[in-house]
C-alpha positions as CSV (number, residue, x, y, z in Angstrom):
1,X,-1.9,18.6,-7.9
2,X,-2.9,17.2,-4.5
3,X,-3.3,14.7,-1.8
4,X,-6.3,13.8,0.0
5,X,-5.6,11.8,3.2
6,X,-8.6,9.7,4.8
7,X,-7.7,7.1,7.6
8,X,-10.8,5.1,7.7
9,X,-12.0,5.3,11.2
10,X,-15.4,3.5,9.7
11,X,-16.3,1.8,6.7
12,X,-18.7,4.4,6.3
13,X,-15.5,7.0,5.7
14,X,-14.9,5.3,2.3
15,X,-18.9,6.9,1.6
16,X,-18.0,10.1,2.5
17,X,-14.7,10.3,0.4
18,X,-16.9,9.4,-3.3
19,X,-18.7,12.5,-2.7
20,X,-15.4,15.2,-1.9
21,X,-12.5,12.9,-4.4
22,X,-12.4,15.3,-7.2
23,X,-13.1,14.3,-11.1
24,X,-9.9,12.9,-12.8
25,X,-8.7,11.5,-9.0
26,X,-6.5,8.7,-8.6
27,X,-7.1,6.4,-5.6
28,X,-4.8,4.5,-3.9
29,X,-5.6,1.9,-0.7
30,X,-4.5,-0.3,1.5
31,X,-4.7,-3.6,0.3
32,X,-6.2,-4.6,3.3
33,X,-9.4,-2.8,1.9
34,X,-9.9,-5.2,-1.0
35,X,-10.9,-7.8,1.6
36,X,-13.8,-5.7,3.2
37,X,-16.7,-7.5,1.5
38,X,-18.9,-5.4,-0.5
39,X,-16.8,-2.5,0.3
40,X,-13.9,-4.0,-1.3
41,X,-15.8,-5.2,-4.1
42,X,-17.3,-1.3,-4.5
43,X,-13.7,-0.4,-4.1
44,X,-12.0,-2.4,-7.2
45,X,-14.8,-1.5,-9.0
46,X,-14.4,1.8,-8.7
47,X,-11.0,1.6,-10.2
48,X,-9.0,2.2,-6.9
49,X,-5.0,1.3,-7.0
50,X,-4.4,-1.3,-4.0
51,X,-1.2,-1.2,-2.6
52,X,0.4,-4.2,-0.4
53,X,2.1,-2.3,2.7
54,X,3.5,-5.4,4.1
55,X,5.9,-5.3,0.8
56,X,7.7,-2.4,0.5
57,X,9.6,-2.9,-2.6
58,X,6.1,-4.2,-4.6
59,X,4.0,-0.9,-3.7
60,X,7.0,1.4,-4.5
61,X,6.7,-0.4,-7.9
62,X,3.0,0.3,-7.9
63,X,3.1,4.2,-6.8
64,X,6.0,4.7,-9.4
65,X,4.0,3.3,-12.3
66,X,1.1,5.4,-10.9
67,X,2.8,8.3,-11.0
68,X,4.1,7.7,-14.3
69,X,0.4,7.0,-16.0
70,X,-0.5,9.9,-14.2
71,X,1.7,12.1,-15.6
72,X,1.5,10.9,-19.2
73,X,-2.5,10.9,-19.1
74,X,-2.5,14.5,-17.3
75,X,-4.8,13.5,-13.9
76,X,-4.5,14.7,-10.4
């Protein structure tokens, strides 16, 4: 297992990331990036995990729960 760390200096970064996320990856994001337009569109169609930073408790829920499927379904 891994972690891939991209901080999105441009909206052009989330480009660059389809091509080096491995198969079987799970994505998590900012919720802020669900707002970006088409890129957030493209982004919750892909399937990415959004996570609300602004409520702690909420996106501890949602990263335990992805861990959890994660580990029962075998995926990175």
């Amino acid at each position: 297992p891994f972690v891939i760390v991209c901080n999105h200096q441009a909206s052009l970064d989330l480009m660059g990331m389809v091509e080096v996320i491995p198969e079987r990856c799970v994505p998590i994001a900012k919720r802020e990036l669900l707002y970006l337009g088409t890129v957030g569109w493209a982004c919750w169609l892909s399937g990415i995990i959004f996570i609300d930073r602004r409520r702690r408790d909420a996106a501890i829920g949602v990263i335990s729960r992805t861990a959890s499927a994660m580990r029962r379904e075998n995926v990175r």
